[in-house]
N, C-alpha and C positions, 0 to 999 in steps of 0.2 A: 461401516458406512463411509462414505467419500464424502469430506469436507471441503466447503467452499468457502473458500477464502476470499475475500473481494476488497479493492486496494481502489480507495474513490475518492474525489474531491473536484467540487465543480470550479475549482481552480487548477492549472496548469502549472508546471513549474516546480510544484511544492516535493518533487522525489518520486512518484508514484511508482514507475517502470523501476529507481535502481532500487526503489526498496523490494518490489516485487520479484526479480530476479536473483539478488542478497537471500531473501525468504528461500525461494526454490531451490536454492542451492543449498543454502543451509538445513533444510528437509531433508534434502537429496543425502547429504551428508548425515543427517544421523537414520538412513533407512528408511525414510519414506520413499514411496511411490507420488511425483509429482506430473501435475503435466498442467497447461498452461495455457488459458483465451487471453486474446488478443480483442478488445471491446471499442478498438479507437483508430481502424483499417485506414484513416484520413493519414493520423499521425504515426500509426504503426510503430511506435517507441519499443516494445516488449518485442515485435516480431524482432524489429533490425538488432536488436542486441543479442538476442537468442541466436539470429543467423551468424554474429560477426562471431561469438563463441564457438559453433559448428565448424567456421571456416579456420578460425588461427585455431582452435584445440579443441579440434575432434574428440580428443582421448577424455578430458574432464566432464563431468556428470556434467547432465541438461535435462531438462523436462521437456516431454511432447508437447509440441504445441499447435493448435486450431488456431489461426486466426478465420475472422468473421469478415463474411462480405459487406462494406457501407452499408446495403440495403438489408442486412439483415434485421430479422424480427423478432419479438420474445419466443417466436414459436421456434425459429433456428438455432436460438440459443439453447432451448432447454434440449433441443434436440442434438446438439453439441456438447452438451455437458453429458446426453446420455451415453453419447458414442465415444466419448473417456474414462466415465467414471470405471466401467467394470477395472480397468488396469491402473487406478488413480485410487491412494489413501488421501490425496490432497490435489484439488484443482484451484490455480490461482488464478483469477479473472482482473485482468488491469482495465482501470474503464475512462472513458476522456475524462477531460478538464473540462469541460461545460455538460450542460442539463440537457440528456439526450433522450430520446424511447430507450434507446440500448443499454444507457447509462443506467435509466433506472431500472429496466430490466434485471441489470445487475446486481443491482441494490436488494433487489426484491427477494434473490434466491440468496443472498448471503446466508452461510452457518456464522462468519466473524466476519465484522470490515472494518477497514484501515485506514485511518484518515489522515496521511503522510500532512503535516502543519509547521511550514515554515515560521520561524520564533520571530514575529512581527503582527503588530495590529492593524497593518494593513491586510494578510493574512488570516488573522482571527476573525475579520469581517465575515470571511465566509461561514463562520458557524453562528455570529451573532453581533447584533448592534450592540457599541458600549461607548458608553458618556466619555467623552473627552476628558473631561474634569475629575470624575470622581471614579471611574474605572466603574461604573455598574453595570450591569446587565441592561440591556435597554428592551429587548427582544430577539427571539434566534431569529437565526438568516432563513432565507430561502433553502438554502441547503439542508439545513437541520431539520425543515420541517416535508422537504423531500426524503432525508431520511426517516422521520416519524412515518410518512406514508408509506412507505418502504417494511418497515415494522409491522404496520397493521395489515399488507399487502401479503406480507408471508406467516400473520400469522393465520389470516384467512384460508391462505392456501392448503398449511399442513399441523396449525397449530406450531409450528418453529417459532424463535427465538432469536434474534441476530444480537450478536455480543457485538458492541459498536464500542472501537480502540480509536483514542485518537494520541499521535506519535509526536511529539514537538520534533520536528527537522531541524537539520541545519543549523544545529545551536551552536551558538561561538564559545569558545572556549575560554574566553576571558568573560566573567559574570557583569551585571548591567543590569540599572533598574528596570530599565525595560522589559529584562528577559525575567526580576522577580514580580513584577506589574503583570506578566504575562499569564504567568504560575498561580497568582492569585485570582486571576480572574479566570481562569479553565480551572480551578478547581470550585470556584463556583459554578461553573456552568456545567460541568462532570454532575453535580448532584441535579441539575434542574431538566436536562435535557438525556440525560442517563448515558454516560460513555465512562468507559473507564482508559485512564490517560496511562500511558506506555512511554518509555522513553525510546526516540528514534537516533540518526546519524549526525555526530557534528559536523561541520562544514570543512572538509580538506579535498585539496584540490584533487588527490589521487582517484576522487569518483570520477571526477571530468575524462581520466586518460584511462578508468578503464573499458568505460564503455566502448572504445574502439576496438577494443578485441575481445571485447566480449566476457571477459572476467568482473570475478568478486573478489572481494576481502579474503576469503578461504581459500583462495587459489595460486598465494602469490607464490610460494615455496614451488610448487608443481611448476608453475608457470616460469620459474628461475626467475621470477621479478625481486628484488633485492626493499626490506621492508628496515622500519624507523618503532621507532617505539609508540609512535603516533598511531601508526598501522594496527600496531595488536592493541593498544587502546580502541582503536575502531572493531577489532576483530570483537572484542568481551563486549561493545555495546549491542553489537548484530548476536548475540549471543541471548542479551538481556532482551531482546526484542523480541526473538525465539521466544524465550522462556514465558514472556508476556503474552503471546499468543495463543498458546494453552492449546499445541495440536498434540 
């Protein structure tokens, strides 16, 4: 059966597209059959990075990809996912940064999703209110309980299950109370609102320049890009993130 994979957060910003591209590739590369919606035709993030990959290196694996038209509807969607699945062991759906029909559309048919979370509380906002003072739980966001309906929406649908992963991004490399204050308050919120947390990408500038031609971590050797020991530190956490996904 063809798994969906769906990469969400009603924030922007937080990595969604280069983790999602990272993922398909790294699929692609251990023999999956991947291919690829595009949930956000405004921002088009996943389309243009997929095209600029086509355009500088044709030769390196890519995934098909559907994008969707603005006005599309849950009805075009599922009917998009029909007209991939049969050639697709994994369909990846990137979906905006805000609370859209389409977005949750998205939400709704996940087998796993991905909640790419920049290492900040300003960030953490989006899955839940927390005390200034004492780091507690105050209440989830709106988000999380978009996700919750999202849950009960699919299991309505087919009895399904959505495995909800949330990824700390962009983590710095030098540790900080902030980033252990963070740890401890998503592992309480892992057990109250049910996610299981995955470790995501640190913050190095090399994501910024590859997006313009369209590569990943896995590509640099092919691509004659000349790599750091930082790089393959990058390459094992895209690795771990894989392994964390459980396709």
């Amino acid at each position: 059966m063809t798994s969906l994979l769906v990469f969400g957060n009603a924030k922007g910003g937080t990595g969604k597209s280069t983790l999602a591209v990272h993922t398909a590739v790294g699929l692609l590369r251990q023999g999956k059959r991947v291919a690829a919606l595009d949930l956000d035709p405004n921002q088009g993030s996943l389309t243009r990075y997929l095209e600029n990959r086509r355009s500088f290196h044709p030769n390196l694996p890519a995934p098909d990809i559907l994008p969707l038209a603005a006005d599309a509807t849950s009805e075009g969607l599922l009917a998009a996912i029909s007209q991939l699945a049969p050639n697709a062991d994994v369909i990846i759906l990137d979906t905006p940064g805000s609370d859209t029909p389409l977005a949750r559309a998205g939400h709704a048919v996940a087998d796993t999703l991905i909640t790419p979370l920049n290492d900040s509380f300003l960030d953490l906002d989006v899955l839940a209110r927390v005390d200034p003072a004492s780091h507690k739980i105050v209440r989830p966001s709106s988000y999380s309980e978009m996700v919750w309906k999202a849950r009960q929406d699919r299991f309505k649908q087919d009895r399904g299950q959505i495995d909800w992963i949330v990824a700390r991004n962009r983590i710095s490399q030098l540790g900080s109370r902030n980033a252990r204050a963070m740890e401890g308050v998503l592992g309480d919120l892992s057990t109250r609102i049910r996610f299981r947390q995955a470790p995501g990408l640190s913050e190095r500038v090399i994501f910024r320049e590859l997006f313009l031609q369209g590569l990943t971590l896995l590509d640099l050797a092919e691509a004659q890009i000349s790599y750091t020991m930082s790089h393959v530190a990058a390459r094992q956490e895209l690795r771990n993130l894989l392994d964390a996904i459980r396709i």
